[in-house]
N, C-alpha and C positions, 0 to 999 in steps of 0.2 A: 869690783863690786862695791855699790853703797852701803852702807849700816843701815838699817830698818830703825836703828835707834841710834841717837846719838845725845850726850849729854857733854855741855860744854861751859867748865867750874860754877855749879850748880852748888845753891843752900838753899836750905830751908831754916827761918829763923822762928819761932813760936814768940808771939809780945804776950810775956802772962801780968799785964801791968808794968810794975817795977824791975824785974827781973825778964831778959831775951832767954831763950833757950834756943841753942845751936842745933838744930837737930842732924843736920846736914851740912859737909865741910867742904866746897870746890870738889865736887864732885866730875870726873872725867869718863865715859863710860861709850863704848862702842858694842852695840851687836849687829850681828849679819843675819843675812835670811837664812834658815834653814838650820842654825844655831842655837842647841841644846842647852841654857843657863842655867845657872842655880845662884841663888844671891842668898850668902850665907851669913849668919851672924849672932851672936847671943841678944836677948830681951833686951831693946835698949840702946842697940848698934845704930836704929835707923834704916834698916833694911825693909820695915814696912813703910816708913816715911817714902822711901826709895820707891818702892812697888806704888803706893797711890799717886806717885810721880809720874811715874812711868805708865800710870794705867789713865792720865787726865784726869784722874781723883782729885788731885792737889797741884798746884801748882808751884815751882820753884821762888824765891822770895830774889833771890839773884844769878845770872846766869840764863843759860836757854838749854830749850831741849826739842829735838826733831825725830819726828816720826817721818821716815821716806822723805828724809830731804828738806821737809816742811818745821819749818819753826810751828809748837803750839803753845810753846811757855806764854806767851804774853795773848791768848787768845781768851774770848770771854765765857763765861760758864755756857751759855747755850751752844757756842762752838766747839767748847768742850766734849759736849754731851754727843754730838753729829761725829765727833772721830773717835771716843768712846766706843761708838753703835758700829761704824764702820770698821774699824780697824784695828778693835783689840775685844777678845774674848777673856770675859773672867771664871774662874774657879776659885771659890772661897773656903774655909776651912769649915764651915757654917752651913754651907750648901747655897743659901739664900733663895732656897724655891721658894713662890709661890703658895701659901698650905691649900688655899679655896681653888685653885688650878689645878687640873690635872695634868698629867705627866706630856701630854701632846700638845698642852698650852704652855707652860712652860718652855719648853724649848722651843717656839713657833716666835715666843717675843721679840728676840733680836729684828724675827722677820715683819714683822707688824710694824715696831721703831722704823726699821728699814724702807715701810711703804709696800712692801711684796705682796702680789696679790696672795685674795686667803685660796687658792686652790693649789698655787705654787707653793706658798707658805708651808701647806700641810705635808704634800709630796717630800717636801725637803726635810721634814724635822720627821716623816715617818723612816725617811732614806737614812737617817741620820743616826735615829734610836735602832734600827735593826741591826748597822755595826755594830752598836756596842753591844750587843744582847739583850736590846728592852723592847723589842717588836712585839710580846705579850704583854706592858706595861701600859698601854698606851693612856687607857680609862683608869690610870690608879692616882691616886691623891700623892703627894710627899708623904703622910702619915701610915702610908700602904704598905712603904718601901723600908727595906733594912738600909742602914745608912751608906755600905757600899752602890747599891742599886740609886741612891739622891745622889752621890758623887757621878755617878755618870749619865744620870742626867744632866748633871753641873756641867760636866763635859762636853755632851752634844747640845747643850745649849750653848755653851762657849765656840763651839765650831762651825754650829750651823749657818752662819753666813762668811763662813773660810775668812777670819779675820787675819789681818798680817800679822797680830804678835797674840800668841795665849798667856796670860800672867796668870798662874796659880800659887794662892799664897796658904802654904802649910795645907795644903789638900788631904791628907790623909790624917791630918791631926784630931780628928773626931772620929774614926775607923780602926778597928781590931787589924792585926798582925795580917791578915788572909786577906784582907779586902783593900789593907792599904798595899800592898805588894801587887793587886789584880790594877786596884788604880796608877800604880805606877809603870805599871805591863803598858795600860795604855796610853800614857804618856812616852812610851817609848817607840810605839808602835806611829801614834801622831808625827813626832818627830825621824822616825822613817819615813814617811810620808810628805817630808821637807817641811813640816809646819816650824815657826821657830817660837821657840818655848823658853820664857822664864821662870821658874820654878824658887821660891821664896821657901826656905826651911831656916831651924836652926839645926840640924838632925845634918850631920857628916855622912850617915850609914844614904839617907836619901839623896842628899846631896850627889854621891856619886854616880850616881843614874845620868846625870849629866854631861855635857861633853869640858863644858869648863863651868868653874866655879870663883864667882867674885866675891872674894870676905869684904863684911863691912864692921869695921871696930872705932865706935866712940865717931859716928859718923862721917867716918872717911874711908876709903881705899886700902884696907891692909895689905889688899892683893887681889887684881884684878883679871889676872890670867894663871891660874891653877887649873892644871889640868887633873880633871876627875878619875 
């Protein structure tokens, strides 16, 4: 089996003028499909440098990185944006809905980017929101919703056009004890479903919900196969 991801001695260097910042060190990193991740690390580690890596947010400064096989390291921001849309769904800590949107436009966007017609469009992100329990949401704003209820929007918008990798970074970090525990029910439940999931904490207790756990300390590999 191929890695869905592969990263091969990857940095990220920051030029703040006179002073480089290392943020990232020859990094080496493999996942598979169907593979449960957590990328774990203190404030500071590089573990989000990593994640916008990984997500075509950012690009590595040396080194390459493939998605299915495909080099995108050295790919240009518009090409970026096209495997963005196709191939990786996000989940932010923030939510990043929409506010002027309502809850069936939001999640419809991937499929708009995507070009899907709008009656397929709808079909799919209405099919989408009834698994998670938002089939009575559908007309409510983000400022409608308790912040468990925007997380999983966050979610069915992140799935709705079945991306090959979900990167969710610190997702329950704006949610009470109940709701980030219901969010991570569905993350487990995605991942029964062979979706493959990277999940970004600094939290050991969430971290375990995963099937392996890659620490990242002082922007390198402290350990890259811990098993959760």
């Amino acid at each position: 089996m191929n890695p869905v991801i592969k990263t091969e001695q990857i940095e990220k260097i920051y030029d703040m003028g006179k002073i480089k910042v290392t943020a990232l060190k020859k990094i080496d990193i493999e996942i598979y499909p169907g593979e449960f991740v957590a990328v774990m690390g203190p404030s500071g580690s590089g573990k989000s440098t990593l994640m916008h890596i990984f997500g075509c947010l950012d690009t590595p400064t040396k080194g390459k990185y493939f998605i299915n096989q495909n080099e995108v390291s050295a790919l240009k921001k518009s090409q970026l944006a096209k495997i963005r849309n196709k191939s990786i769904g996000f989940v932010f800590q923030t939510f990043n809905l929409l506010p002027h949107m309502n809850v069936l436009k939001n999640v419809e966007l991937p499929l708009l980017y995507g070009n899907v017609r709008p009656k397929e469009r709808k079909k799919r992100a209405i099919e989408v929101l009834e698994e998670l329990g938002l089939g009575d949401r559908l007309d409510h704003k983000p400022s409608e919703l308790s912040g468990g209820q925007r997380q999983r929007v966050a979610i069915a918008r992140s799935i709705v056009a079945n991306p090959a990798i979900i990167l969710a970074d610190e997702p329950t970090g704006n949610l009470d004890s109940q709701s980030g525990s219901d969010v991570l029910s569905i993350f487990k439940e995605l991942h029964n479903q062979k979706n493959t999931i990277i999940l970004v904490t600094h939290d050991m207790q969430i971290a375990k919900i995963a099937e392996r756990i890659i620490y990242i300390k002082d922007g390198e590999v402290a350990d890259g196969n811990i098993t959760a």
